[in-house]
C-alpha positions as CSV (number, residue, x, y, z in Angstrom):
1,X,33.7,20.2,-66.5
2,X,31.5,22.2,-68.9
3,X,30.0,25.6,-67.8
4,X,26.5,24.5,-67.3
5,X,27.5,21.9,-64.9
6,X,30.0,24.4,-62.8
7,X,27.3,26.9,-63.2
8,X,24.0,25.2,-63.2
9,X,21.9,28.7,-63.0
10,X,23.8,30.4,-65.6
11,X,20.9,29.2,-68.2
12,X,22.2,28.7,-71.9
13,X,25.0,30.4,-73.8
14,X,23.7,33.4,-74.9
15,X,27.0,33.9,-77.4
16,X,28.6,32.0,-79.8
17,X,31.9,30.9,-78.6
18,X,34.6,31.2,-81.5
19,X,35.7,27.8,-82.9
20,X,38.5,26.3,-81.1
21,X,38.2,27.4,-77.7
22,X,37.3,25.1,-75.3
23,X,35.1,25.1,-72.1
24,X,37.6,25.5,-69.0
25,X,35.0,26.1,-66.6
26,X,35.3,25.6,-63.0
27,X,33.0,25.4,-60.0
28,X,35.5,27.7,-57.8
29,X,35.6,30.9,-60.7
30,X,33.4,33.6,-60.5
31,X,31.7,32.6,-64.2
32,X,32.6,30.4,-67.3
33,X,35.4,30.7,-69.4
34,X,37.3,28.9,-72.7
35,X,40.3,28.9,-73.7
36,X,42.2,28.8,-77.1
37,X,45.1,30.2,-79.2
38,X,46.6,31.0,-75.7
39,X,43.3,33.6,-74.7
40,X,40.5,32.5,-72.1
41,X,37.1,34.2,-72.8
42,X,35.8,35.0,-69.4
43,X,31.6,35.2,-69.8
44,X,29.8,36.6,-66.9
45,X,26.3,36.5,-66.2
46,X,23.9,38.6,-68.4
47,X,22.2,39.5,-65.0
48,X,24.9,42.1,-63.0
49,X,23.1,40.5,-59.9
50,X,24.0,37.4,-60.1
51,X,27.9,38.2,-60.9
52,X,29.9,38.1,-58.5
53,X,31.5,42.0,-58.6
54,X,28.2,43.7,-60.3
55,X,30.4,46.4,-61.5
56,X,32.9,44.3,-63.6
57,X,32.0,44.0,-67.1
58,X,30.4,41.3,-68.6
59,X,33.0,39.7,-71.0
60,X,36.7,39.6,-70.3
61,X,39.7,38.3,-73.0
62,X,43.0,37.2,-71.1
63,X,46.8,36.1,-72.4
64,X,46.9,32.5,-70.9
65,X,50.3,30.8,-69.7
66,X,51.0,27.1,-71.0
67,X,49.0,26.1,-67.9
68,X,45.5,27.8,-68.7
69,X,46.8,30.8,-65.8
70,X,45.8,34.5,-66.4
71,X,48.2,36.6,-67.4
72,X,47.6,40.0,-68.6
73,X,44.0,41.3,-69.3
74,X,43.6,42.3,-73.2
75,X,39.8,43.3,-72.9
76,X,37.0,44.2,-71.0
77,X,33.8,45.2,-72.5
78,X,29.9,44.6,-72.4
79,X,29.9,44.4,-76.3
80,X,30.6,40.8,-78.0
81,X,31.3,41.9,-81.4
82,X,34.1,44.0,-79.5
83,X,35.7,40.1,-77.9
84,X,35.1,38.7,-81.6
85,X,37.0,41.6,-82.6
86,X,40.1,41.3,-80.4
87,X,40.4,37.5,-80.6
88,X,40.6,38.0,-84.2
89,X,43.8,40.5,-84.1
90,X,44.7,38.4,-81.6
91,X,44.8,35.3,-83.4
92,X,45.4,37.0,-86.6
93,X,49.2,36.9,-86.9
């Protein structure tokens, strides 16, 4: 399932999701999300209204198990450049 069919009002992608990850979305989460190099890149809504915890951040980098499961929270932040950032030391070794 892609993110605009689990999410049908989330509009389009307003950030370019790194090479390599792939769109895990799911009709039951709270917002899109890809996974790759054993992180999923959570992507909220642009619009804190629509999310579903309006004081959650919008972007979220996780440490995946073999299965796709969250394990551990790496980063939460607003700023994309700051998810680019940690998937590249992240990635990086």
């Amino acid at each position: 399932m892609t993110y605009s069919i689990a999410f049908p009002d989330f509009g389009p992608m307003d950030v370019a999701i790194p090479a390599g990850f792939d769109d895990t979305s799911w009709k039951n989460d709270a917002c899109p999300s890809f996974i790759g190099f054993g992180l999923k890149i959570w992507v909220d809504y642009a619009d804190a209204a629509k999310r579903e915890m309006e004081n959650l951040t919008r972007f979220a980098v996780v440490k995946v198990d073999e299965e796709g499961c969250d394990i551990e929270y790496v980063l939460q932040s607003d700023d994309w450049n700051e998810v680019l950032a940690c998937i590249k030391t992240h990635t990086e070794a």
